[in-house]
C-alpha positions in Angstrom: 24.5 20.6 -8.5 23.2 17.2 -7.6 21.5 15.0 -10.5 17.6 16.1 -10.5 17.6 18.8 -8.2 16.9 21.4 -11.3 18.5 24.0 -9.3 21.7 25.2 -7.7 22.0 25.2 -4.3 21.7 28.4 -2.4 24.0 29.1 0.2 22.9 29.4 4.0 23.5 32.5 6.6 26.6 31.2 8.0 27.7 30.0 4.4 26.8 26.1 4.1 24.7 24.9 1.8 21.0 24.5 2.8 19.5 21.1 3.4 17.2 20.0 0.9 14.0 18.8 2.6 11.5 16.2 1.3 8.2 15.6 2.7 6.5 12.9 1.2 2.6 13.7 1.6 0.2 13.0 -1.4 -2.3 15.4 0.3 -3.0 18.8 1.1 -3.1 18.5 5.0 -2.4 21.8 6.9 0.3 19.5 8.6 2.2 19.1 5.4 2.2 22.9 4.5 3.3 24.0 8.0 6.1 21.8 7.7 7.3 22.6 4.4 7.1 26.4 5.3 8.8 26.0 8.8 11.8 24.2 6.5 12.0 27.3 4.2 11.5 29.6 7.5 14.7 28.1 8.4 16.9 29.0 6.1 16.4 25.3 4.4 15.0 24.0 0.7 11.7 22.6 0.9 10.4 19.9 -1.8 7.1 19.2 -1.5 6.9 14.8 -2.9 3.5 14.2 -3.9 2.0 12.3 -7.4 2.5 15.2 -9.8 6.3 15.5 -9.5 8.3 13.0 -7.6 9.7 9.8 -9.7 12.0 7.2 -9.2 14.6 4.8 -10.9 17.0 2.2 -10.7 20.0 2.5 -13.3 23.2 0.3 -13.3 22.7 -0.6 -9.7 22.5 3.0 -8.7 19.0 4.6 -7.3 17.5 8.1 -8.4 15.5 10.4 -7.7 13.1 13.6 -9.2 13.1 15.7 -7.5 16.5 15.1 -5.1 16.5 15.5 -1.9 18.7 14.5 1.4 16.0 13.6 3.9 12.8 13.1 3.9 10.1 13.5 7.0 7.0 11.1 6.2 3.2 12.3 6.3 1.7 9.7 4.5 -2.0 9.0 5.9 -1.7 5.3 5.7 -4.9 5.2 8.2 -7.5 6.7 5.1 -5.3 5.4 2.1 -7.4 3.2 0.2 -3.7 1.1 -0.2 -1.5 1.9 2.5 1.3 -0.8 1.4 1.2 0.8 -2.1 2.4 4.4 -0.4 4.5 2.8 2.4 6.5 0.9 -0.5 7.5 4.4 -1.5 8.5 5.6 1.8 10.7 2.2 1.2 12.7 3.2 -1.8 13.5 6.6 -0.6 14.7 4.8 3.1 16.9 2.5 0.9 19.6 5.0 0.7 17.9 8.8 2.6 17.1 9.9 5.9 13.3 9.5 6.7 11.4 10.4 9.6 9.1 8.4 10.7 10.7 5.4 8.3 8.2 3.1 6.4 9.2 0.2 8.6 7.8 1.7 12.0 5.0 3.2 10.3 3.8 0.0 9.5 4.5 -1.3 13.2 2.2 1.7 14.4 -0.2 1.5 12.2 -1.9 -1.2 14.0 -3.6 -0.1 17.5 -3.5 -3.4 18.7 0.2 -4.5 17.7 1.0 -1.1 19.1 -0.4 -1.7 22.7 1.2 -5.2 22.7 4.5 -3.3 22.0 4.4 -1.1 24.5 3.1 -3.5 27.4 5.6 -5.8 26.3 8.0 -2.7 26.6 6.8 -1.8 30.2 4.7 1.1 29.1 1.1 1.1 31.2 -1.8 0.6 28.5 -5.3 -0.7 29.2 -6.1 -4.3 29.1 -7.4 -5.2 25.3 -8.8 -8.4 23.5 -8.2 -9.4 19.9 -10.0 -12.4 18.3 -10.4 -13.1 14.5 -14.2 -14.7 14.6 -17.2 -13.7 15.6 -17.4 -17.0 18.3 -14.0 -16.6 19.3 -14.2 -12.7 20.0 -17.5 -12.7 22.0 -16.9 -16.4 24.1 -13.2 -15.9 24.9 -13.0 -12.2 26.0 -10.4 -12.0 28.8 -11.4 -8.4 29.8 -13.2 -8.2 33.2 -14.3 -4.6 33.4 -18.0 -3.5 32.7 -17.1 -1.6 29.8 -15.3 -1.9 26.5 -14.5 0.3 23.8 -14.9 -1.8 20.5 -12.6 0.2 18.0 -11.1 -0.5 14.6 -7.4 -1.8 14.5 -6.5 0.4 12.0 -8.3 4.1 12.1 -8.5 7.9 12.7 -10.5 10.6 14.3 -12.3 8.4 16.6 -14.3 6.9 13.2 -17.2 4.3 14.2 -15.9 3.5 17.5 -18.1 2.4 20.3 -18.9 1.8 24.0 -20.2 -1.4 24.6 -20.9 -3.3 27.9 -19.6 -6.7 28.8 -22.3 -8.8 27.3 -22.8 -7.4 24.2 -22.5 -9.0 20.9 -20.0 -7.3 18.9 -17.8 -8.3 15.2 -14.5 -9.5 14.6 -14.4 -6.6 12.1 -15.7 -2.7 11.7 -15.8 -1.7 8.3 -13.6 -4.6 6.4 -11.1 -3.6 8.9 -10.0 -6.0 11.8 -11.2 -4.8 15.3 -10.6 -5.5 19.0 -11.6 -4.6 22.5 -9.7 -1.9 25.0 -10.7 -1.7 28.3 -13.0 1.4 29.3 -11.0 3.3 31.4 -13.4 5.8 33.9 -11.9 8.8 34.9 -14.1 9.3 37.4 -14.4 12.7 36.1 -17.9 14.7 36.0 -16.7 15.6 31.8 -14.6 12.7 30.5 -10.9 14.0 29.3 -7.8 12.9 27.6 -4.5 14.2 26.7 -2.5 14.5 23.6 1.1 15.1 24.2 3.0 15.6 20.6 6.7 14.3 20.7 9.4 15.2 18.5 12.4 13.8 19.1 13.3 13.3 23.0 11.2 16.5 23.8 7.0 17.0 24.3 6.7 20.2 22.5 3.4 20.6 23.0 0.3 18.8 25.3 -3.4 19.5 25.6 -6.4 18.2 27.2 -9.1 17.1 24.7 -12.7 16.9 26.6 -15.7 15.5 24.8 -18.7 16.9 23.8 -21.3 17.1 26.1 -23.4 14.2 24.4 -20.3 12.1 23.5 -17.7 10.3 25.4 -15.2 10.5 22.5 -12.5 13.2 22.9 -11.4 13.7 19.4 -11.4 17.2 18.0 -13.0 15.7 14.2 -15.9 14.7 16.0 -16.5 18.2 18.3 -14.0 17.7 21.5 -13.1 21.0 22.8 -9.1 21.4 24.0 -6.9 23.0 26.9 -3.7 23.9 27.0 -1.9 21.3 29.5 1.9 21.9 28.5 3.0 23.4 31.3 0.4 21.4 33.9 2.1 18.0 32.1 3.2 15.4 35.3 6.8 14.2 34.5 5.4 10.8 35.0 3.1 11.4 31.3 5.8 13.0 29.4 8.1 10.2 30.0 5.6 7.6 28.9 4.9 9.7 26.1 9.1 10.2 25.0 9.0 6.7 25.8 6.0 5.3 24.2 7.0 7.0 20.4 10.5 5.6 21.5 9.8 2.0 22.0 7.9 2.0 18.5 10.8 4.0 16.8 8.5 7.1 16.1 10.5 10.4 15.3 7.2 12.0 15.8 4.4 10.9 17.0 1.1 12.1 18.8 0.5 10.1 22.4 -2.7 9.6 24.1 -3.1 9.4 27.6 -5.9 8.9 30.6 -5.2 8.7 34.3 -6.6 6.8 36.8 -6.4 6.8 40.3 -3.1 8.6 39.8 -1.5 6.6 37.3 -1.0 7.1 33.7 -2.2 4.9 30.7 -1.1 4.9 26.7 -4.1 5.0 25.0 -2.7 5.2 21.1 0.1 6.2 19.1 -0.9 8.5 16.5 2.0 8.7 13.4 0.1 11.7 11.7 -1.3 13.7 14.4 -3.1 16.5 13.6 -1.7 20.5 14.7 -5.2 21.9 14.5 -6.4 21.4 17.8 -3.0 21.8 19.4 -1.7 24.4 18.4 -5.4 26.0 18.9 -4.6 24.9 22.4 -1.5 25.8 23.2 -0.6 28.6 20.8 2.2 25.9 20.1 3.0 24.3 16.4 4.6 21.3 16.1 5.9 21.9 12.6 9.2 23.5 13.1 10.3 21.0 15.7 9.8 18.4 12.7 11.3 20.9 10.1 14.4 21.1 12.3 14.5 17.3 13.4 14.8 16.8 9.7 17.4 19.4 8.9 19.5 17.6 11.5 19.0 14.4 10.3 20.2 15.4 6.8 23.5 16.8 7.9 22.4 21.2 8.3 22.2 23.1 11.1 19.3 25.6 13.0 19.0 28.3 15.1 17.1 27.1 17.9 15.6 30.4 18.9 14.3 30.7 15.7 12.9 27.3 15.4 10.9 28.5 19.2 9.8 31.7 17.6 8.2 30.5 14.4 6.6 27.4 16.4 4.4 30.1 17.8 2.7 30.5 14.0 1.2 28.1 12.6 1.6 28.7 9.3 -0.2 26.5 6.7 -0.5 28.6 3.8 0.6 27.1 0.0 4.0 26.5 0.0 5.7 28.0 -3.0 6.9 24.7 -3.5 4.2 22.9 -4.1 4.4 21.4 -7.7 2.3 22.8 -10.5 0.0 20.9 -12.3 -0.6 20.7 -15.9 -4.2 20.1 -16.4 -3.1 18.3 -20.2 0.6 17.1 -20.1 0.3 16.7 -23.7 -1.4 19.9 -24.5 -4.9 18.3 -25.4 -7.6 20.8 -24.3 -10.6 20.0 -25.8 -12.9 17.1 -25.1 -15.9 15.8 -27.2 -19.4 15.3 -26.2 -17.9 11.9 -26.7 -14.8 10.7 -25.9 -13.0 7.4 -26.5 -11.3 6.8 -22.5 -9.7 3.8 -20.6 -11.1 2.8 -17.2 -9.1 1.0 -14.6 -9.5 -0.1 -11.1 -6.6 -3.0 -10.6 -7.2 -5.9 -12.0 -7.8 -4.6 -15.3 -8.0 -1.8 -18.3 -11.1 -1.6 -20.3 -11.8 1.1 -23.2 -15.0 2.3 -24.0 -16.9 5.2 -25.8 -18.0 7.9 -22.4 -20.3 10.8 -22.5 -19.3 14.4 -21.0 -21.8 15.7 -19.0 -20.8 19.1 -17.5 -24.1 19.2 -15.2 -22.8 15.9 -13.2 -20.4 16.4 -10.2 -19.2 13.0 -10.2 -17.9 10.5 -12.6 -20.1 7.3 -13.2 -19.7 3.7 -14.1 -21.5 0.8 -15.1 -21.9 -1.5 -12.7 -20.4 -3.9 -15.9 -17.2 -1.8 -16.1 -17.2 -1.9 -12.4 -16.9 -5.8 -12.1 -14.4 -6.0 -15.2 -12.0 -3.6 -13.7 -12.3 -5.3 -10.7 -13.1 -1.8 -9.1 -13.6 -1.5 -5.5 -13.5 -1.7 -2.3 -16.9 0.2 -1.7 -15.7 3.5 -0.1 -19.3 4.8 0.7 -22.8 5.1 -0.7 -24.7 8.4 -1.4 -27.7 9.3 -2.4 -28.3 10.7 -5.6 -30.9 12.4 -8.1 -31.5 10.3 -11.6 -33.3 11.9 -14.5 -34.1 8.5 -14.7 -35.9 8.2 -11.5 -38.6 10.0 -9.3 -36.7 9.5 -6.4 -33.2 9.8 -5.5 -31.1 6.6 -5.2 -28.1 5.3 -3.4 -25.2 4.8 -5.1 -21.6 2.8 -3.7 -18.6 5.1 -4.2 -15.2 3.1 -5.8 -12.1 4.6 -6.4 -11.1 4.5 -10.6 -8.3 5.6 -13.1 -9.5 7.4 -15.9 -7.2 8.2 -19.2 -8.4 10.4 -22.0 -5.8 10.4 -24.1 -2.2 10.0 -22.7 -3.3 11.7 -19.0 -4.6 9.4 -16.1 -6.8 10.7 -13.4 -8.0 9.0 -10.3 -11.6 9.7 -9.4 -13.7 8.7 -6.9 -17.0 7.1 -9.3 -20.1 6.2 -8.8 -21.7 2.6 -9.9 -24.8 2.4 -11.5 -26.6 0.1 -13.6 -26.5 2.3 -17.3 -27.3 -0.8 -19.6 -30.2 1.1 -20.7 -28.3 4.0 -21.5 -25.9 4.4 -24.8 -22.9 4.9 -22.8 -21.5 2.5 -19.9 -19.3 5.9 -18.4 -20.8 9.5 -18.1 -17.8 11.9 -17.5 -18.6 14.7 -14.5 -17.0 17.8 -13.2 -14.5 15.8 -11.1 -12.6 14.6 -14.7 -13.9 17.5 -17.2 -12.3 20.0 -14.8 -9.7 22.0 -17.0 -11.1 20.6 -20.5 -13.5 22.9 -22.7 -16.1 20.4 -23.9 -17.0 20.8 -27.8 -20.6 19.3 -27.9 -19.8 18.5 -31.6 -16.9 16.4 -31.3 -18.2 13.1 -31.4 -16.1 9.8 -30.9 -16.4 7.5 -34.1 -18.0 4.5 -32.8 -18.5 1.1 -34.1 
């Protein structure tokens, strides 16, 4: 039995011992569950890596791991983690002495749109002309880019999010949300419905391609914001599945999801997309992805698959709750009760800070002073909303942070409000989001000073 597996290994249909798979996702994506069940579909042990259950340690030179496992295929959305280095530095310990698809070294290559395309020209690989520039001067006087049009997108991004058209004299930032942007040519399809294509590689194969048009009052193509797909597997020109093989090649992608557009008759490499969504292809082409990744992985980590089978359960997509997804205890230390009152610890980064918080079972969110927010140095801001005060007639907008919140010896990360509650006895209210699995006794009362 290898040291932290917890289990002994079971033995395979043609008697070797199954691969144990990890895939390192700390979220509950329908890409992440396929996976894991297309590994167990294949005969192979599945560990699903996320925050409840996997730990590491170094001892006398020698590197662990809880749960074990022999390779590990990467799904860590780096593009919405509010720290992608923190998550990428775990990718890193477990590519210090495993097997990871997708290692934390490319990711961080890919991760940038703009480093990406300078990659791939440099590589040979067709991609539209693009402009990067750090100041507002230097990004709206220097532009090199002499079509009409110009897509002004965020380096580092998903689903399309706040990216624009904008024509050759318009003023635009050096940055989109905090986040570094740049300029790509607007390529014209000359097409009545403006297309693109996804092709999803695995390996040296496309398994799968689609065409993603846009809605008809939108000239973006991406299914989160409404674009409406077509299978395009078999239609696929040799010409754009080579650039696509050769695209996630030249970046060092074990999987990847390509973007193309044509133009008179020749192909372009829109983006490089590490965690492509299945949704829309597989809704497309009838086609999943997962168990090309599931089996990529087996093979990576020393097992063996039946190919046939890996071809008939790609025809599923099956994203239901893997039995091996870790349970959660609501209390590690057994502690089920909460007061009306509770003595808690509030961090955001640079600091903790204790103070006295007030359950409230009628609030959906957590909230924070805006006091504790500056001493815990929480933020960035990851949105505002608008919300109902009793304190107030009408309702107000709030900025969203991310916090850590420990009642007793258990942490939880919530996503808080900040507010100003100096005229209120308590600097935190507790909501739904962290009294979830606690019964709250209105007559426990914290002792307070």
């Amino acid at each position: 039995m290898r040291e932290g597996s917890g289990s002994d290994p079971s033995v395979t249909a043609d008697g070797a011992s199954p691969v144990r798979v990890g895939v390192l996702s700390f979220h509950n994506s329908k890409e992440t569950k396929a996976i894991l069940n297309a590994v167990e579909a294949l005969g192979h042990e599945p560990v699903w890596l996320r925050e409840e259950n996997a730990r590491s340690w170094i001892e006398d030179g020698s590197l662990r791991f809880d749960p074990d496992v022999e390779v590990v295929a990467n799904r860590l959305l780096t593009t919405k983690a509010a720290e992608p280095l923190d998550d990428l530095g775990i990718a890193t310990a477990y590519a210090a002495s495993r097997a990871v698809l997708n290692p934390p070294e490319v990711v961080v290559q890919a991760l940038h749109k703009y480093g990406t395309a300078a990659r791939l020209a440099t590589a040979g690989i067709p991609v539209p002309d693009a402009y990067v520039a750090f100041s507002q001067r230097t990004i709206n006087e220097g532009s090199r880019l002499t079509s009409e049009k110009a897509v002004h997108k965020s380096a580092i991004g998903t689903n399309g999010n706040r990216m624009a058209v904008v024509g050759a004299d318009d003023v635009v930032a050096p940055h989109i949300a905090r986040r570094r942007a740049f300029l790509q040519e607007f390529i014209d399809t000359g097409t009545e419905r403006p297309f693109d294509v996804r092709a999803y590689v695995v390996g040296d194969r496309v398994v799968g391609a689609m065409k993603r048009y846009a809605p008809s009052d939108e000239w973006r193509t991406n299914v989160a914001v409404g674009g409406e797909v077509e299978d395009f597997t078999a239609d696929l020109p040799e010409e754009a599945a080579r650039l696509s093989r050769e695209a996630a090649g030249v970046l060092g992608l074990d999987y990847a999801g390509v973007d193309l557009l044509r133009r008179d008759g020749a192909w372009y490499v829109l983006e490089v997309n590490v965690t492509a969504g299945f949704k829309g292809l597989f809704e497309a082409t009838g086609v999943s992805p997962a168990p090309y990744i599931a089996a990529l992985a087996v093979e990576r980590g020393g097992g063996g698959v039946d190919r046939d089978r890996v071809t008939s359960l790609a025809s599923v997509l099956d994203d239901s709750v893997p039995a091996c997804k870790p349970s959660v205890d609501p209390d590690p230390e057994g502690v089920k009760t909460i007061g009306y009152t509770e003595a808690v610890t509030v961090s955001a980064g640079q600091r903790a800070v204790d103070v006295v918080a007030k359950s409230d079972t009628g609030a959906r969110r957590t909230s924070i002073d805006f006091d504790v927010a500056a001493e815990t140095g929480a933020g960035p801001i990851l949105k505002t909303v608008r919300v109902k005060s009793g304190s107030h007639q009408k309702r107000q907008r709030r900025p969203l942070v991310e916090v850590d919140v420990k009642i007793g010896n258990r942490w939880q990360t919530v996503t808080a409000s900040v507010e100003n509650r100096s005229h209120m006895n308590y600097p935190v209210l507790l909501g739904r989001d962290v009294l979830d699995g606690y019964h709250v006794d209105v007559t426990k009362r914290e002792r307070e000073e």
